[in-house]
Backbone bond lengths (Angstrom), bond angles and torsions (degrees), N, CA, C in turn:
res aa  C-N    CA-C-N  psi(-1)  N-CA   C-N-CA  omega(-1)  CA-C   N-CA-C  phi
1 X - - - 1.452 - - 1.517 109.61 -
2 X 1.133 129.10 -40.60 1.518 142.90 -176.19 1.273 94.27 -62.32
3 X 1.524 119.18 129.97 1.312 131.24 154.22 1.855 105.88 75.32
4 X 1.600 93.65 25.72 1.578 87.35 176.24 1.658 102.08 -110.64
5 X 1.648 116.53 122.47 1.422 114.67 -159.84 1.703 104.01 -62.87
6 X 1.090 128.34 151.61 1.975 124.35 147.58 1.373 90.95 -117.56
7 X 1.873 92.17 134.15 1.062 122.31 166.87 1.467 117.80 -86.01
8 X 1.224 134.42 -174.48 1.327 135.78 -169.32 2.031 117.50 -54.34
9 X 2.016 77.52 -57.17 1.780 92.48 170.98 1.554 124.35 -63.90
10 X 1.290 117.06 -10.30 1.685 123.70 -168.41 1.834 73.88 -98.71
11 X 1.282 148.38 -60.82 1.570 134.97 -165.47 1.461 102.70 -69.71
12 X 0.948 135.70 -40.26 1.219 130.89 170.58 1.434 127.89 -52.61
13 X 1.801 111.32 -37.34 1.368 103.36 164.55 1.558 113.61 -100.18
14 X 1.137 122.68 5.87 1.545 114.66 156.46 1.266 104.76 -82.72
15 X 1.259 136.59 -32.23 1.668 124.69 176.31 1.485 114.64 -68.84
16 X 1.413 108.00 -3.49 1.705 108.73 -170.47 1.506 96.86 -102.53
17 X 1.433 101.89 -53.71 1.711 101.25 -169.37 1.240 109.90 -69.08
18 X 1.632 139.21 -21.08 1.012 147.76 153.01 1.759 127.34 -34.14
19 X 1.467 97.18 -45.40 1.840 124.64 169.47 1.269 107.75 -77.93
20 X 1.889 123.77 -27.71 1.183 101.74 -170.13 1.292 92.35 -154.61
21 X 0.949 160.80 68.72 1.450 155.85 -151.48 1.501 115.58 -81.78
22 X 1.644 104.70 -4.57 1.164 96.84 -168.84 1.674 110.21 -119.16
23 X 1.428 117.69 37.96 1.392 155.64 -179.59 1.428 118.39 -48.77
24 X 1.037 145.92 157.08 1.715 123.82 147.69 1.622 111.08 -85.01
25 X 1.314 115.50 155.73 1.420 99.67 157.96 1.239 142.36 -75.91
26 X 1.117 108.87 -1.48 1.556 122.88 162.89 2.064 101.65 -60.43
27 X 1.582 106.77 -56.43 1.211 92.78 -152.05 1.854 98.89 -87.38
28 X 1.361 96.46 1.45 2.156 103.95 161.92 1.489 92.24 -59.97
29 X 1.193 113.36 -48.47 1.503 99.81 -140.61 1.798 105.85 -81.90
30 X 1.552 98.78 -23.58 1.682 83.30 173.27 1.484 109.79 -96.45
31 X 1.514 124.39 -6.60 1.571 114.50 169.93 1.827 103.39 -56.97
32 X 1.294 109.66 -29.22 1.671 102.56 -155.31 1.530 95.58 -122.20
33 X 1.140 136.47 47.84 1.775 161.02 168.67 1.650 103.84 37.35
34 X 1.371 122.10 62.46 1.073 105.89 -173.99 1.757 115.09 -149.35
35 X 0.805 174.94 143.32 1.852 153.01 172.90 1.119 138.55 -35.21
36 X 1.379 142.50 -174.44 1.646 114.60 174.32 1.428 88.61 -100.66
37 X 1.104 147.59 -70.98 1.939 127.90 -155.08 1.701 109.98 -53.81
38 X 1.641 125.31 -40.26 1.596 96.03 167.83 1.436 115.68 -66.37
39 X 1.275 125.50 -36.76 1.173 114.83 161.23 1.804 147.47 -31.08
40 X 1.345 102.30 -40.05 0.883 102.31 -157.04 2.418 84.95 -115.75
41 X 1.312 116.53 3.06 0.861 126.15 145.02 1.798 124.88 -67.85
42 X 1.262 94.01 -59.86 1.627 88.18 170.42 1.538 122.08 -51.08
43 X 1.614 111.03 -49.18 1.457 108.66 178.43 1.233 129.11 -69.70
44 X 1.408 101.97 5.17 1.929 112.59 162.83 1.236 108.59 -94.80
45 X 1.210 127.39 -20.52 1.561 131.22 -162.44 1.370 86.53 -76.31
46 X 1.793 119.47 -73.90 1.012 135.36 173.02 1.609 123.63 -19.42
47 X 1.334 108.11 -56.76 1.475 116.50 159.23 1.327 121.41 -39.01
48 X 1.509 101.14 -63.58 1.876 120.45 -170.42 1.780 95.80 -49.27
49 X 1.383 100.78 -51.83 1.665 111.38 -154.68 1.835 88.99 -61.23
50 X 1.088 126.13 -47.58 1.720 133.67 -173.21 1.475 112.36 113.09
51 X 1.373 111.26 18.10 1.496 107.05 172.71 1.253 131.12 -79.87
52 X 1.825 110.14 -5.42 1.329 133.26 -175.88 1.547 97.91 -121.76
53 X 1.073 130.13 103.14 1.607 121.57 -173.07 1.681 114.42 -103.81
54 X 1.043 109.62 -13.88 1.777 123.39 144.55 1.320 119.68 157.35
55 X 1.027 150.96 -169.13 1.521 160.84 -138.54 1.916 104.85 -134.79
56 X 1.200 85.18 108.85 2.087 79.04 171.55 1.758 84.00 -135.39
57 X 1.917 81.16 173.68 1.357 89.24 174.56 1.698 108.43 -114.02
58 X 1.384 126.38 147.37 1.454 116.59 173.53 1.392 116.95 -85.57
59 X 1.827 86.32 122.08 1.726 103.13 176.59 1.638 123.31 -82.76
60 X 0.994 110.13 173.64 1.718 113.07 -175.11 1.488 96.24 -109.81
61 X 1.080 122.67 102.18 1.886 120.38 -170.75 1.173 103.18 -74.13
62 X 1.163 136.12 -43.70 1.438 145.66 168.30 1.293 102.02 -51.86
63 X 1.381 153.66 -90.91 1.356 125.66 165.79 1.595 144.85 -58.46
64 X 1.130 95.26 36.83 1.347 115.60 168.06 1.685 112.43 -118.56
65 X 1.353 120.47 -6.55 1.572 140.90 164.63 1.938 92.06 92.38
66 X 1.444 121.58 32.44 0.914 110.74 131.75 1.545 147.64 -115.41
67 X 1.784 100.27 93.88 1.290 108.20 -163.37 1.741 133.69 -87.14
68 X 1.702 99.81 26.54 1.827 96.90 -168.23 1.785 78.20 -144.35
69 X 1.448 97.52 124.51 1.491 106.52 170.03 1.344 98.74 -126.47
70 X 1.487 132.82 134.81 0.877 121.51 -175.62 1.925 95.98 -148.83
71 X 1.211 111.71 156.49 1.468 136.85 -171.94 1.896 117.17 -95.45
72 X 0.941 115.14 70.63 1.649 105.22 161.24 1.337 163.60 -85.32
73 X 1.048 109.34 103.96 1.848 112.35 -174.48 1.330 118.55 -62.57
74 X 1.041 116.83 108.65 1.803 145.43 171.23 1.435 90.37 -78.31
75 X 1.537 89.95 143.38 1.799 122.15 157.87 1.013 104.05 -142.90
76 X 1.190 121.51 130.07 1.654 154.64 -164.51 1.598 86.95 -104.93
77 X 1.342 98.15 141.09 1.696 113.05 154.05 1.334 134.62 -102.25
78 X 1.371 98.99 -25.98 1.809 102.10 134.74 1.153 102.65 -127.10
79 X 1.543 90.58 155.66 1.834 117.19 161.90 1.869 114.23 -109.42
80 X 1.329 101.73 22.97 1.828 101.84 149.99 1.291 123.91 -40.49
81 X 1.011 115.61 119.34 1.843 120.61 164.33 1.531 116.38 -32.80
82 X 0.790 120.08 -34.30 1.995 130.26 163.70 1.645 115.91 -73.23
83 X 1.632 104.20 -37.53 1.240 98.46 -167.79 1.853 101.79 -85.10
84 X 0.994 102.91 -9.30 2.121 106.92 -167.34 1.368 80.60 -91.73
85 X 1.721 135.77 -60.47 1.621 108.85 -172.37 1.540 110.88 -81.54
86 X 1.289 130.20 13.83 1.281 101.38 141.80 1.449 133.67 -102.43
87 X 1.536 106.14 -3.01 1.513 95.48 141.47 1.236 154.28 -54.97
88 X 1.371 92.19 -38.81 1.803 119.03 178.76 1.203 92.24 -77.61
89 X 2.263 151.51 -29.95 1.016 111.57 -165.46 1.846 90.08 -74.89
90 X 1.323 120.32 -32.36 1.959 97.91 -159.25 1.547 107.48 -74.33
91 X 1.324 111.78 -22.63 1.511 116.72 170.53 2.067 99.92 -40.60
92 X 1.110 94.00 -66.62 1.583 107.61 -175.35 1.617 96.32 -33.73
93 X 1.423 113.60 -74.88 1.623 117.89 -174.88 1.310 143.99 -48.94
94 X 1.920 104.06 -4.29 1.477 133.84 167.53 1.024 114.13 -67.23
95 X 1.221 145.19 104.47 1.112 136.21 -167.69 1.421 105.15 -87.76
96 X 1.402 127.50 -23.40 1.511 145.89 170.61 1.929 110.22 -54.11
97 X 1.092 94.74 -34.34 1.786 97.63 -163.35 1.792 93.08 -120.32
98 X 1.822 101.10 103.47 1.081 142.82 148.26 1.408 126.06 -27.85
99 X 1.719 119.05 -52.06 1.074 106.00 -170.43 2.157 96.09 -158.83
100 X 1.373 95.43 135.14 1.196 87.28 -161.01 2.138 110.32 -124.44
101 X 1.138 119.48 94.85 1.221 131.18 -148.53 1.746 105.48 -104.74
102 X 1.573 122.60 110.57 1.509 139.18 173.87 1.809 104.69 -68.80
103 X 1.287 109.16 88.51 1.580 92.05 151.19 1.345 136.63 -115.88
104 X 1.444 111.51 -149.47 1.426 102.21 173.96 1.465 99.33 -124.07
105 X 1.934 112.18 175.71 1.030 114.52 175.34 1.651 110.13 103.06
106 X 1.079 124.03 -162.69 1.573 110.09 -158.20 1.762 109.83 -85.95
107 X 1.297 110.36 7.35 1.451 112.73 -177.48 2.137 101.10 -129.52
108 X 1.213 120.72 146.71 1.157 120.56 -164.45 1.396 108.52 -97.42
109 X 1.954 121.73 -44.02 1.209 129.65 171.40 1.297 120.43 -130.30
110 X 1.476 146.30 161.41 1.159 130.14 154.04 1.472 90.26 -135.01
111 X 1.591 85.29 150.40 1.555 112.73 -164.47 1.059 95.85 -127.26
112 X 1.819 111.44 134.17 1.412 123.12 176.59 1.724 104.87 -102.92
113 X 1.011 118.60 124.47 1.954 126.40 -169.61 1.308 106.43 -134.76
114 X 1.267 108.87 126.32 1.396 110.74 -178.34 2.236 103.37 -118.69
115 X 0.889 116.50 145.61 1.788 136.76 -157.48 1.823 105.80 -127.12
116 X 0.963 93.83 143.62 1.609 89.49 157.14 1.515 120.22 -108.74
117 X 1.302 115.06 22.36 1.507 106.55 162.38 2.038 79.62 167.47
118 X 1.600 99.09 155.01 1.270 125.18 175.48 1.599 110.34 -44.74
119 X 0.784 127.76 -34.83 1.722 126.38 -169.76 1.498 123.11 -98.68
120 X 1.500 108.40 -0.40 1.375 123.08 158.96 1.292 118.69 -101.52
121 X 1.765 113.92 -18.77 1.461 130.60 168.22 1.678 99.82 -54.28
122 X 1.393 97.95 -65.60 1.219 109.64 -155.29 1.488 122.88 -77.52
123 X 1.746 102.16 -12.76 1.662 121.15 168.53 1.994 92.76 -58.00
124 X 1.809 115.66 -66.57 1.086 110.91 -166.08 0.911 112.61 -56.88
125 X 1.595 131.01 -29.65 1.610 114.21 -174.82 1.536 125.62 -46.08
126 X 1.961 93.64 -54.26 1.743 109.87 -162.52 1.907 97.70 -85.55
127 X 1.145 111.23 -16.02 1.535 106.62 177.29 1.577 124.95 -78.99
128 X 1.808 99.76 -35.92 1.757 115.93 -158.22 1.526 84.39 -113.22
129 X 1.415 105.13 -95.37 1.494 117.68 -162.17 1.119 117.13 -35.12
130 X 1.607 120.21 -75.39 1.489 115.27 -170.67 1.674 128.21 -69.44
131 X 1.702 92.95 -15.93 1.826 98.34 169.20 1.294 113.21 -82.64
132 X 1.428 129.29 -7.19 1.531 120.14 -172.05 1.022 106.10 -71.62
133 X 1.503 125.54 147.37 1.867 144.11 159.21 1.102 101.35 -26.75
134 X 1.237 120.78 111.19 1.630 139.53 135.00 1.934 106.60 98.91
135 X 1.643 97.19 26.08 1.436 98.03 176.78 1.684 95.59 -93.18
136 X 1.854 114.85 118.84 1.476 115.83 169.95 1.570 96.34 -79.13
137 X 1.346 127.71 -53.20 1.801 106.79 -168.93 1.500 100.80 -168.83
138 X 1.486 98.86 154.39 0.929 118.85 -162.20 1.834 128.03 -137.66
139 X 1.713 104.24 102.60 1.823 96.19 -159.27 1.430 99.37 -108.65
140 X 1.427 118.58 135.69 1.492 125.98 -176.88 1.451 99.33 -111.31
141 X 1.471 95.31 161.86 1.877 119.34 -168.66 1.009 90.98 -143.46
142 X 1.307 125.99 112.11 1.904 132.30 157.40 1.481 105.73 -69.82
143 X 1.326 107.15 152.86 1.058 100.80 -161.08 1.609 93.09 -122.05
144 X 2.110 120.25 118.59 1.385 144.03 163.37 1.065 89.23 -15.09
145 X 1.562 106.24 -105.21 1.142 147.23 -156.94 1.592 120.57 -143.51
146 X 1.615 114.72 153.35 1.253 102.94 -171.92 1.784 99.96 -115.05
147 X 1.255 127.20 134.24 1.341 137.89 145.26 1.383 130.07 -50.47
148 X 0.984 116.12 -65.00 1.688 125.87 157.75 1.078 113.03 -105.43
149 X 1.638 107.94 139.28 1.639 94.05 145.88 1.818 98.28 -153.50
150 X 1.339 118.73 94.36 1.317 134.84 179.36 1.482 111.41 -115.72
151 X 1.603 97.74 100.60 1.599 96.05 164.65 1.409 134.31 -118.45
152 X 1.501 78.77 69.74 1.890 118.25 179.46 1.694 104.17 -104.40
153 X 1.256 117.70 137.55 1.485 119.93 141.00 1.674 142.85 -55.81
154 X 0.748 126.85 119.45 1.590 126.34 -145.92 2.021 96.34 -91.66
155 X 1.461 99.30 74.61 1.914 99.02 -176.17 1.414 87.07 -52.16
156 X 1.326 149.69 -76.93 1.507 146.56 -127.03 1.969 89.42 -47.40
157 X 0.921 131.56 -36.83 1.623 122.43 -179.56 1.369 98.97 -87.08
158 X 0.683 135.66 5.22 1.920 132.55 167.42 1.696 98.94 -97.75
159 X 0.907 101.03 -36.88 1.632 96.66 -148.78 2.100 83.26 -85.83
160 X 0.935 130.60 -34.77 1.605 154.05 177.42 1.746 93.44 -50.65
161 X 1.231 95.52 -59.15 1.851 102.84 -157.51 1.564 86.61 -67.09
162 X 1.246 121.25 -51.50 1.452 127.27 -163.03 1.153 101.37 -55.82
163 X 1.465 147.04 -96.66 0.970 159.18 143.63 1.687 106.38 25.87
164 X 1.158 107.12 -79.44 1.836 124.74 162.45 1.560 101.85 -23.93
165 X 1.325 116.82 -61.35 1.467 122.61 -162.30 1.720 109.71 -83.77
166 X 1.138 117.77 15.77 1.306 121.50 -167.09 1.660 98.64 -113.01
């Protein structure tokens, strides 16, 4: 994937299949000016390369009866290279926590977990999270309401910079 160029037509159909992933390739290929077999060649390349990592559809968790999403900051007591992937492997095995993010600065991970009600949140906390090996602490934020939540890449600033740099 590193150092593999996209040209205009390879951003163009990741900005499409991205909006709609669930498209034909016939109608990829005339949103993004091109035929259906290069078309639908590129979006294997794309695949192969890992820039397309697969196709879901977005659910409504809240009508699905999961109604408590909430955000947690982990502190690690070490930050050893052994000790962060064996966090990340039980992170993986949560089936509660959605999305699981390494930073830096006074917190080590935050984990996005979504519940269907407060008392299964809070079963996983004192059972999983806060008893696992080498977790020092752990502060949660329920989450109101959300304003955004797009987990798309924003091409219009790619395609801007490009353009700019030309």
């Amino acid at each position: 994937m590193a150092g593999a160029k996209l040209d205009d037509i390879d951003r163009k159909i990741l900005a499409e299949l991205q909006a709609d992933g669930r498209m034909t390739n016939v109608e990829l290929a005339r949103r993004v000016g091109i035929s259906a077999p290069p078309c639908l060649r590129r979006v294997r390349t794309l695949e192969e390369l890992g820039y397309i990592r697969g196709y879901h559809a977005d659910l409504n968790t809240r009508e699905l009866g999961f109604e408590v999403q909430v955000f947690a900051m982990v502190r690690l007591a070490s930050q050893s290279e052994r000790d962060l992937s064996a966090f990340e492997g039980l992170v993986k095995e949560w089936p509660l926590v959605r999305e699981c993010h390494m930073l830096n600065g006074e917190i080590d991970f935050i984990l996005k977990c979504v519940s269907p009600d407060l008392s299964t949140f809070q079963k996983f906390l004192t059972e999983n999270l806060t008893a696992a090996p080498n977790v020092a602490s752990v502060r949660t934020s329920l989450v109101i309401r959300g304003a955004k939540d797009e987990p798309s890449v924003p091409f219009e600033i790619v395609e801007e910079r490009v353009r700019t740099a030309v």
